[in-house]
Each structure stands twice: as structure tokens, then as C-alpha cells.
N, C-alpha and C positions, 0 to 999 in steps of 0.2 A: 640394583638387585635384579630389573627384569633384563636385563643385558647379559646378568652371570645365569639367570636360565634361558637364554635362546633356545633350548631345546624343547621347553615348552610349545611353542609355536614352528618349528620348524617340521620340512620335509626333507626325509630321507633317503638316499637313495644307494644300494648295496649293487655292489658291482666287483668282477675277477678281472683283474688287471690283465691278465693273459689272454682271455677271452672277450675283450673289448675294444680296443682298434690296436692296428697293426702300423707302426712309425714307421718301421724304417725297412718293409717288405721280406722278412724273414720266416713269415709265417704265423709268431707269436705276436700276441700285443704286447704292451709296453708303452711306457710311463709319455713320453714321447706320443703316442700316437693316443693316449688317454688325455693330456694335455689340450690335442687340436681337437678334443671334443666338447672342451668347458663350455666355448658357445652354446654349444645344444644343449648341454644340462641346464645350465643359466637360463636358456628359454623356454626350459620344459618347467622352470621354477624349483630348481633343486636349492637346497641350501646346504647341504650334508651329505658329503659322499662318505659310506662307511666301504674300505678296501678289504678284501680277503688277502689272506698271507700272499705276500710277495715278497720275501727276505728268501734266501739259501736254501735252498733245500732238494732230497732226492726228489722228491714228488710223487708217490705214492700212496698220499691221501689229500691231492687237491691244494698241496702245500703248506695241509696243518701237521707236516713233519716238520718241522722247521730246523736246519744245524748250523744256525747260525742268527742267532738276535740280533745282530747288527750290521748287518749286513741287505742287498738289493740282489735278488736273482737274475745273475749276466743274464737273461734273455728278454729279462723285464727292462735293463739300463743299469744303472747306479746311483749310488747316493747323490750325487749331481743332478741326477734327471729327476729324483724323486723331488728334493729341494726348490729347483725350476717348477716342481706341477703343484707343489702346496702354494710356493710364491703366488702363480697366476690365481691358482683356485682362488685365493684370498681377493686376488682383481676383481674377479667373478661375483664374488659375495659369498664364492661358499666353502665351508668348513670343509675337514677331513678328520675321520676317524678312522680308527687300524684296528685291525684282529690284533688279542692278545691273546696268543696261545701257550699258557705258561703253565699247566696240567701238566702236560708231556714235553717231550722232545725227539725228535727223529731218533734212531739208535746209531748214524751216522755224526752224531754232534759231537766236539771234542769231552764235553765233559761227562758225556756214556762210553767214551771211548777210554780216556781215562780211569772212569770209575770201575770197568771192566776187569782192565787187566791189573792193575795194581790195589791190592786189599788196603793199602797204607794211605791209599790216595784221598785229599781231600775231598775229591769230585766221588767216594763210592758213599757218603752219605747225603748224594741229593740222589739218590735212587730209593726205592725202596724194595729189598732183597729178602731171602726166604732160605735157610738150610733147605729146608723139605716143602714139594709141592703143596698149597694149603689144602684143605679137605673143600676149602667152598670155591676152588679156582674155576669149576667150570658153571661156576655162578656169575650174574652180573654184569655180563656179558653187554656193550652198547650195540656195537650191531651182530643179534642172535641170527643162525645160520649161515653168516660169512667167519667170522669168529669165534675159534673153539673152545679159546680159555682165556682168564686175565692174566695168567701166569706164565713164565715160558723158560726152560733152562739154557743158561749161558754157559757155554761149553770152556770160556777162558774163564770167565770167574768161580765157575764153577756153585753156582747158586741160579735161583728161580728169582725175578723182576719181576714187578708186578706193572702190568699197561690195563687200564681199565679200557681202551679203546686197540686200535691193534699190535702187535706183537712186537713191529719196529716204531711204536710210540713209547717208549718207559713214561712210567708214572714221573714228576719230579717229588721228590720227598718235602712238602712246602710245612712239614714243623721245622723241618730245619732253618734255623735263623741266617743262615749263610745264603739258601735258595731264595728266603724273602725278601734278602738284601739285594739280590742278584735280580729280582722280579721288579723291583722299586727302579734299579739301575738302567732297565730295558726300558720300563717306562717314561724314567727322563730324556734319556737317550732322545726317544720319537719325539718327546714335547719339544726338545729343544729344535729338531728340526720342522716343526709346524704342525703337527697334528693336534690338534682339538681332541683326540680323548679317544677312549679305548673301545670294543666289542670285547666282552671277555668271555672269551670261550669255555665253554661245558663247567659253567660254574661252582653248580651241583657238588661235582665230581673232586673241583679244586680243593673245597674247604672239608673235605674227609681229612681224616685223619689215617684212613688206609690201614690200620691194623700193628702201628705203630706201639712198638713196648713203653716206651718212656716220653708219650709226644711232650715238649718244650710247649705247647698250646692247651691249655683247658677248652677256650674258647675258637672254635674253627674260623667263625666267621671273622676273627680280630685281622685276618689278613687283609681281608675286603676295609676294615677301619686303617688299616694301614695303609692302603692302596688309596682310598680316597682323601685321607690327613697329609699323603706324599701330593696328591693331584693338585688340595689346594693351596700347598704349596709354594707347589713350583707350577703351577698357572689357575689361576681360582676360578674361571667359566668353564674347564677341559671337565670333559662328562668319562662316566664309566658305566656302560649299557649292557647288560647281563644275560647271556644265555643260561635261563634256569627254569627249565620245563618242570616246577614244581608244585604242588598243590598248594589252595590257597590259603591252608593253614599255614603252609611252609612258608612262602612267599615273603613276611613280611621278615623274617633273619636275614634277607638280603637287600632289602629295603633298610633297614636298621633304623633309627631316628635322626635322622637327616646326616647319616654318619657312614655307609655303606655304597649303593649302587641310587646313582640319580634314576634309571631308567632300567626297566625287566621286563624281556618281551610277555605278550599276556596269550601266552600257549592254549590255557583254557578256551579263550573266546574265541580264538583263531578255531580249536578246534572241532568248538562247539556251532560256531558258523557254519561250518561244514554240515553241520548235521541237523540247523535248522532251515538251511536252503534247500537237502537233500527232501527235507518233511513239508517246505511250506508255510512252517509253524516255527515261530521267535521262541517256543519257549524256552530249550534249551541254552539259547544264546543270553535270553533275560536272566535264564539263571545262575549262569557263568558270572554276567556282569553284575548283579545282583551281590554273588557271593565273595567281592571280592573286596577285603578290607580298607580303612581308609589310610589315605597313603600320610606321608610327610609333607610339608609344602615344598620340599624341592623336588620330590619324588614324580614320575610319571609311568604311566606304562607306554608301553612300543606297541605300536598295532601292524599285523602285519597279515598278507593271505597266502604269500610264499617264500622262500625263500634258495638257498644255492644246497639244503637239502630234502628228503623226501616230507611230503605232507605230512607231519608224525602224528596220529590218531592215537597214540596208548595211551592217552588220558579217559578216552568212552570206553563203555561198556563193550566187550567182543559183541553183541547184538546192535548196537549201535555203530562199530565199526562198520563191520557187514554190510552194515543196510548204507551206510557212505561206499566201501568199496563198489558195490553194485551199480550205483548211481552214478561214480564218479570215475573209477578204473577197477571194473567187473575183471578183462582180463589177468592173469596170474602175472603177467610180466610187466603189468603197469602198479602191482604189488611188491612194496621193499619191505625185509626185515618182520612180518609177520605185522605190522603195524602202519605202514604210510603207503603213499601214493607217492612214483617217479614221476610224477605229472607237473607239467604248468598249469595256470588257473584258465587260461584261454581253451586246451585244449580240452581240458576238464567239463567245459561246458560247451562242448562241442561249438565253439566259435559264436553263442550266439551274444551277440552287443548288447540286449535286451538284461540278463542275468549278467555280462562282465560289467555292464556299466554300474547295477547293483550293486555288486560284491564293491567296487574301490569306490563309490559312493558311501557305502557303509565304512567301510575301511577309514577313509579321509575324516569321519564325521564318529567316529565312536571316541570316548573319553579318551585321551593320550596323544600319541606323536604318530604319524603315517613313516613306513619303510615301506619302499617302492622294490622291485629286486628286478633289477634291467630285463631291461624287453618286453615286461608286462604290458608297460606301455604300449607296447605297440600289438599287444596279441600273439607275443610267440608260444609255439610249441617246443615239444620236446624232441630227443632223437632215442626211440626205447631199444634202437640197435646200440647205443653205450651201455656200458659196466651200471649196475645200481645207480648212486645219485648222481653221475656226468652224465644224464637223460637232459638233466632241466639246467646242464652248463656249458651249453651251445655257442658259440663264438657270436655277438649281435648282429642284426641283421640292418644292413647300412642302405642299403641300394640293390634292383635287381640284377646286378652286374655280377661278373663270376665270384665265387665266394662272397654274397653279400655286401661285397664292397669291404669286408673286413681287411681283407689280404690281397696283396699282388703277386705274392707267392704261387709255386702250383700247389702246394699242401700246406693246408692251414693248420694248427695245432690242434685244433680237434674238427672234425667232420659238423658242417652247419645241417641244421634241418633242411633239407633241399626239396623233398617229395610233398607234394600234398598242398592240403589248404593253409597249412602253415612254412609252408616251406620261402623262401628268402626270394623269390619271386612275386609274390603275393603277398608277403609280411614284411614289409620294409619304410624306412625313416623317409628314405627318397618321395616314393610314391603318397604316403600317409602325411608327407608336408603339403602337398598339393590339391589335396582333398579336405576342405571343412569342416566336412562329416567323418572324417577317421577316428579312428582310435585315439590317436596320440596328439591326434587335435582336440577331442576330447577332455584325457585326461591333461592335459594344457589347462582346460580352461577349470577343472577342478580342483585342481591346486592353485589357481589363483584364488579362488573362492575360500578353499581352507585356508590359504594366509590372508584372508581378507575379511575371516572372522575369527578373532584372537578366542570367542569364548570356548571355540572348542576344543582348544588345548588349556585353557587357565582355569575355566569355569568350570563352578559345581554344577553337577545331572542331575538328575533323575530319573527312569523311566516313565511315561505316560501310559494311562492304561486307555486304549485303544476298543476294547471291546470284539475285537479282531482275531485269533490267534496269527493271524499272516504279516501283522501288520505291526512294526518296532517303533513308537516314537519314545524321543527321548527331549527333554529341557536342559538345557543351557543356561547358566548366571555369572556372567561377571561383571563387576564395575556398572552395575545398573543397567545392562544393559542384558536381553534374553535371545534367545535362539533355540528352535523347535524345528528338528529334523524327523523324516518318517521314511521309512522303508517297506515296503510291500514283498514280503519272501515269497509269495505266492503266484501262480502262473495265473491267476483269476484277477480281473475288476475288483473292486470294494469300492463301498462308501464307508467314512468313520465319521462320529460323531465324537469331537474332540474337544476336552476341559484340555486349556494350557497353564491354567493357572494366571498366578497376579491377581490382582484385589479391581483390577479394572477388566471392562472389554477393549477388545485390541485388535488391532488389524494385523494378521501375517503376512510380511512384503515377502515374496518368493526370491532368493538370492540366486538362483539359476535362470531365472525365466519371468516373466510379467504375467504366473499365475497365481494374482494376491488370493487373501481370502478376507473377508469380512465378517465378525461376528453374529451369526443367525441368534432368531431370536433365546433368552437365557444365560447370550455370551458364551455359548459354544459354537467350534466353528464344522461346517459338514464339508467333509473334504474327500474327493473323488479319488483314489489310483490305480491306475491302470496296472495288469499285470508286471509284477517284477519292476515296479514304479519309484519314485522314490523324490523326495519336494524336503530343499532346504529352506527353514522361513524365518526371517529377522522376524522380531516382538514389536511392534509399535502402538502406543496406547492411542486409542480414539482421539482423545484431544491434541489438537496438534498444536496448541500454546505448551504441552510436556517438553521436557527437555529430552527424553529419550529420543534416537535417530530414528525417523519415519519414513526412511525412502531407501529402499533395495542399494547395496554397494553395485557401484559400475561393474 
């Protein structure tokens, strides 16, 4: 059983195959030059690389246009190459998951091409079509002022489609029982060539019903039960990890009873993080995690601090937005969509290792599974001369050699961060192996440490009350054994005086460092942090005839 949840305990890591080594000097990355990087993943302690679209497609939205589900984008390789890089990954130890983008479809795809022109055609009911413009089309818009409307008329079919994202994505019509069968078919398809399990894009948005006269579905979310009753299947550990930025009354229809989505990224805390480091004060972040139901035992959340789009803030208050934009990207142009930041998290905090080391200290250590999103590691920035969110989809930065060492090409597929204190002279894998104290050395040794304490993916929390407002601890419990992490959001010193709980006194062996603590007198323990500080600490009871572990992992 703990084998079919590996994702429990594992680290993830999200990465553009196009934008991540370059094989065979064409400019573009490719499967091929992602391959001769498993080393490094594997030494950075990756267990899980989740891929962004890389199947067919025009490319006009980072290639969640997709015209072709079965298929390898010629500049990415082919199914051959793909096949060779799951093989190895598996050498490596580590899984693969793929975007499944089955909302839309490019309007490039045979079966919008068909459904277009012929009314008679099978393929015109995986669309969703409109006699007459609808009265709410210039509603509901995903990205507000790039996108005018959900609607758009097609001049061969002579009817209005509905794309809830852009214009050349149509919606697919998923009550139709033909699209769901065709949704299930894409999904074996990848299992059978090695992937581990899905990202499912704009989930939300999948299980509407869209405005459909006669839906075939009473119940929207029965697709997600289909999707996971096909998963287990045809391979019973393959996960389905859910983009669904939804509140946390909603949240648990996509969790379902152990019968829906294993893992839902946790948008709330991601972005309530934001606004308790912005303050100082945990307490927006305790109440994010506070308010959020109790899951299934196969269930998890995904913790995440950025990702391959804008920091999305619509979940705060416009007052609470504000006061994050100001702090974090004041300027207009480091603003997307009325709602996020184009920003990466290094650049965010203007470089400083004190607050980065914070934030993916926290990140690794809050209830659920860590998603890394390349380059963070190592402190990249963004380039805010790109379009909206190709700011923070910058090709990695390998070496301080021409193009990062990404490419041998003279033109790389997108333009690297070059200028500045994040530019690929200063921010690089080369340099940052060589140095101890880097970043990527760093975050190295902090994922050893998250995989080397299973309790803080399996085990029940709690938060600690700290007496602090700056200052987050949280309890750990699993299989007898405890774990007490603490965070300081605050640019100041503190002392706390801290109940860990347990029916004994106890001594905290420090998992990072050889700064234990020992129970003051009452059996609380007084525990120093330094600004923006942060001390993960094993549980070990006094008596050392306990059976509980007493001595800090290696």
C-alpha cells in the first residue's frame, strides 16, 4: 500500500521540455538533451518530474494548444525519444507525469477541423456551439484583458464555440460520452508508454457542464471518477494531480472519497504565504491551513511557491493583493491579468538567501508533497522583456558559457535572462556545484532531509501556538514517531517559548544542524530565531531506554 502512495513522500519537480537542455544543437530542448540531465535531477534528489505539453502542436499557448494527443513535437524528438527518457528516468529512480490537457484543443486539431466544417460530423459534438452569441460571453474570461470573450464565431460552421481560455482553444464538450471515452484513450496511451500519472489541467473549468441543453451527466465530477477507476486500472500507483484553484469548501468534490484526484495543488496557502511573509505575521497562512478540510487517506495536497504561470493572487482580498504587489512586483509590468505576479520567487525577494531559504524551507516542510519548478533551485529570475507568463519560462541556466550552456546554437528558443544579478553568468549549475554554500547546494541538502523524514508527507499536524505572530510552528505524527518544525516570517530575532506536546519531556534533535534543544524547566522548550530563521526538529523523549529515535538523521 505505501509503495501505491509514493507520492506521499516524494519530491517533485516541473519542468518545459523545450526549455531545458538542448540535445542535439538546434536551438530547442528536447527529450534527448532532458535525458543527459537525469544525473543531475537524481542528485538534486528528484523523484518526479512532472512535463509540460510536449506532444504537436501550433504553440501559441506554451503548448497547452495541443493537435495532436498522440503524438511528440518534431523539435522536442519522437515517441522513440520520449520512450528512451522514461526508460532511463526509471534507472534514475524517478517517475514521470504529463500534463493532461483535455479541457480544450488547439483549433488546429483534426477533430475541430472536422467538427467545423461538416454539421453531420461526429467530431461537431465534442465542441460546444451556440446559434447566437450568449448574453454572458464577455464573462468568465481566464486571462481578463488579454481575452475579450469565451465565445467566438466560426465563419465555416457558421455558429459561435465556446473556449473558456483563448479563442484558438475550443472548449471539448466532455458530457459527451464519446469525448470521455477519447479522454480515457489518451490516458492509456501515455501509461502504456511509462508515465506515472497525470497533471490535469484547469480542472475547474473540465467538470462544467458549460451550458449544455441535455448534459448526459447529472454529476460533473463522475469524469474525474472515471478517470481515476481507468488509472487504477490499467496501473494502480499512477497518480492524477489537479490544477483547481478552488476554495476550500469546493476543494473536497475533487478530492471525492478516495475515488477522484490523489493530489490538488493548495492555491490558498501558496497564496496566502505570500501575504504572510509580505506582513511578518503567519496568520493568514495558519488560516489558510487551518481551514482546510480533512482529506482521504490517499489524498494529499501539492505545495508549491511557483510555478510555469503568473503568481495568481485572486484568491485575497484586492487590499491584500496590493499590499503583496507593492512588496513583491510594485511595478505595472511585473503585474499579469489584474491578479498575479510574472515573477520568479528569487527575484521576488530581491536575491536575498536569507527569506529564499525560508520560503522552500517552509514549502518542503508544510503538510503534503513539495513541487520544485526548475531553476528555482538555483535562484533564477525572470526576463519581463517576454509576452505575460514566458517572463518566468526562461530556457535553464547550465553554465556561464554563451547561452547558459543551454544551446550551441546562435538562437536559442527563447531569449535567457542574460542582464543582471540573475542573469546566466551569475546564476548557474556550473558555478553553484562548486560552491557549498550555493543555492543548489542548499536546496540539495533539503530534500534529503524532506525524504529522510517520511512524517511530513504521511503524518497528522497541527499547528503550535508559538505566542509569536511571526513565528509558524507546526507538529508532526507518524508511526510513533514526532517532528516539530518552526519558521520565523519575520525580519527580527525572537525567543519562543514552546509546548510540543507528548505526555513526556523531550529533547528536539535539530535535522538540519547540531542545534538540539532541551526541555527548560515545566517541559517547555525556549528556542532562539534569528531573523527569517527557520529549525527542523526530530521528537525524542528523555529516556533514552524509549524506543523512539534519539539522534538527528545523517
Amino acid at each position: 500500500m505505501i509503495e501505491d502512495l509514493w507520492y506521499k513522500n516524494a519530491v517533485v519537480y516541473c519542468l518545459d521540455v523545450e526549455t531545458f537542455m538542448d540535445g542535439n544543437g538546434d536551438g530547442v530542448g528536447d527529450f534527448k538533451g532532458l535525458k543527459r540531465k537525469l544525473d543531475y535531477l537524481a542528485g538534486l534528489g528528484i523523484t518526479c518530474l512532472w512535463l509540460l505539453p510536449f506532444q504537436p502542436t501550433p504553440n501559441r499557448d506554451n503548448g497547452y494548444d495541443i493537435s495532436d494527443y498522440y503524438g511528440v513535437d518534431p523539435r522536442l524528438g519522437d515517441l522513440g525519444d520520449f520512450v528512451a527518457f522514461t526508460h532511463e528516468a526509471k534507472l534514475h529512480g524517478i517517475r514521470v507525469i504529463i500534463d493532461l490537457v483535455v479541457n480544450h484543443t488547439s483549433d488546429q486539431h483534426p477533430w475541430f477541423q472536422a467538427a467545423r466544417k461538416d454539421p453531420d460530423s461526429p467530431y461537431r459534438d465534442y465542441y460546444v456551439w451556440a446559434k447566437k452569441k450568449p448574453k454572458d460571453a464577455n464573462k468568465g474570461m481566464v486571462f481578463p484583458g488579454v481575452q475579450p470573450s469565451t465565445w467566438t464565431y466560426d465563419k465555416e460552421a457558421r455558429l459561435w464555440y465556446f473556449h473558456r481560455f483563448f479563442h484558438y482553444q475550443p472548449d471539448l464538450n466532455v458530457a459527451n460520452p464519446e469525448v470521455r471515452e477519447q479522454i480515457l484513450k489518451v490516458m492509456g496511451f501515455w501509461l502504456e508508454l511509462g508515465v506515472s500519472g497525470f497533471r490535469v489541467d484547469a480542472v475547474p473549468f473540465l467538470v462544467e457542464l458549460k451550458g449544455l441543453k441535455n448534459p448526459d451527466v447529472k454529476n460533473p465530477y463522475k469524469l474525474l471518477e472515471e478517470m481515476r477507476e481507468f488509472l487504477s486500472w490499467r496501473k494502480g500507483d499512477a497518480i492524477l494531480l489537479a490544477e483547481a484553484n478552488v476554495t476550500m469548501d469546493e476543494v473536497m468534490e475533487f478530492f471525492g472519497d478516495n475515488d477522484r484526484m490523489q493530489l490538488v495543488f493548495n492555491f490558498l496557502a501558496n497564496q496566502n504565504f505570500y501575504l504572510a511573509l509580505t506582513r511578518g505575521d503567519v496568520t493568514p497562512l495558519v488560516q489558510a491551513l487551518k481551514s482546510a478540510p480533512k482529506l482521504p487517506h490517499t489524498a494529499q495536497w501539492a505545495n508549491f511557491l511557483r510555478n510555469h504561470d503568473e503568481l495568481d493572487l485572486g484568491r485575497l482580498s484586492d487590499k491584500d493583493r496590493l499590499e503583496v504587489f507593492q512588496a513583491l512586483g510594485p511595478d505595472k509590468g511585473m503585474q499579469l491579468y489584474d491578479r498575479g505576479l510574472r515573477r520568479r520567487l528569487a527575484s521576488m525577494l530581491d536575491g536575498d538567501r536569507r527569506r529564499i531559504e525560508l520560503a522552500y524551507s517552509l514549502m518542503f516542510s508544510l503538510p503534503g508533497t513539495p513541487v520544485l519548478w526548475y531553476g528555482d533551485e538555483l535562484g533564477m529570475g525572470e526576463n519581463l522583456a517576454l509576452v505575460e507568463r514566458q517572463a518566468v519560462r526562461t530556457p535553464m541556466q547550465w553554465s556561464p558559457e554563451p547561452h547558459g550552456g543551454f544551446t550551441l546554437a546562435e538562437t536559442p528558443v527563447k531569449p535567457l535572462v542574460a542582464e543582471g544579478p540573475f542573469g546566466f553568468r551569475q546564476v548557474n549549475v556550473a558555478q553553484q556545484r562548486r560552491d557549498p554554500g550555493s543555492q543548489l547546494n542548499w536546496t540539495e541538502r533539503i530534500i534529503r532531509a524532506r525524504k529522510e523524514c517520511p512524517e511530513l508527507g504521511w503524518g497528522a499536524w497541527k499547528v503550535l501556538r508559538t505566542g509569536n505572530k511571526g513565528v509558524l510552528a507546526i507538529r508532526y505524527e507518524w508511526k510513533g514517531n514526532a517532528m516539530v518544525v518552526l519558521h520565523n516570517l519575520s525580519s527580527r530575532p525572537c525567543t519562543v517559548k514552546l509546548d510540543v506536546g507528548g505526555e513526556e519531556p523531550c529533547t528536539l534533535f535539530n535535522v538540519l544542524s547540531e542545534d538540539h534543544s532541551k526541555p527548560a524547566d515545566g517541559g517547555r522548550h525556549v528556542l532562539t530565531l534569528e531573523g527569517y530563521g527557520y529549525r527542523w526538529y526530530r521528537v525524542g523523549l528523555e529516556n533514552p531506554a524509549r524506543k523512539h529515535r534519539t539522534e538527528p538523521l545523517p
